[in-house]
C-alpha positions, 0 to 999 in steps of 0.5 A: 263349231264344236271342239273335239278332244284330240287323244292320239294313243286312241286315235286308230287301233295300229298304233296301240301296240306293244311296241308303242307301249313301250314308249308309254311305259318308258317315258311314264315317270316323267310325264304321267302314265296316261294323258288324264294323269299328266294333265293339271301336274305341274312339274318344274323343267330344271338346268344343273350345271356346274362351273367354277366350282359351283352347282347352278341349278336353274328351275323354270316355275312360272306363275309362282310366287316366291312366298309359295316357293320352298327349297330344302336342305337335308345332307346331300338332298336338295328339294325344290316343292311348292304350290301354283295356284290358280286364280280362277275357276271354270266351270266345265261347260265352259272351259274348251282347253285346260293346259296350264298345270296347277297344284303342288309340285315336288323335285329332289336332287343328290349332290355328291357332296353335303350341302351347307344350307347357309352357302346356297344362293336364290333368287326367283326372277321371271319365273326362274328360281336360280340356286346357285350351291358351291362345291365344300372347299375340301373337294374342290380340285387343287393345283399341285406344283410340280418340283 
């Protein structure tokens, strides 16, 4: 049996619009402007959320190391990057289906307030790096007592 390369956006000439285009367009930032350029990068899928006065930010990273792992601070930016590695190579002949994403990846995110880099909590575990940021006290909300 001999594998084929599926390619929906060349599959019948209908479905090559301008209308379907669009989608392309506007999801491109995200995934890649074609299959070829979003194939192989790796880009960590995040949850932020905040409770109790915290930012939790919580990025899915498998099959990284924490030692290929880095998250900065500078002001109101946080930015997680790092490296994933693969541990084999495959020749081309070979390889029939290459879905895992490998190579350097890079996300940044704007708090609405300064960071201080010594408050920020991390952990990796199971393919998780959690950071858990907390509010600056001057901005955290206060109860006012009413006379």
């Amino acid at each position: 049996m001999e594998l084929a390369r599926y390619l929906p956006r060349t599959a019948p000439a209908n479905f090559n619009t301008p209308f379907s285009r669009l989608f392309d367009d506007f999801f491109a930032p995200f995934v890649g402007t074609n299959e070829t350029e979003s194939v192989g990068r790796m880009l960590p899928t995040v949850d932020i959320y905040e409770k109790e006065n915290k930012i939790y930010i919580d990025a899915e990273i498998p099959g990284v190391v924490k030692e290929d792992i880095h998250v900065d601070v500078k002001g109101r930016k946080l930015t997680i990057s790092g490296e994933s590695k693969t541990d084999n190579e495959v020749k081309d002949e070979n390889n029939y289906r290459r879905e895992r994403k490998y190579g350097r990846f890079e996300r940044t995110f704007n708090l609405a307030f300064d960071i201080d880099p010594e408050k920020v909590d991390a952990k990796h575990e199971n393919g998780i790096l959690s950071l858990v940021i907390p509010r600056p006290e001057e901005l955290q909300a206060k109860q006012v007592t009413i006379q």
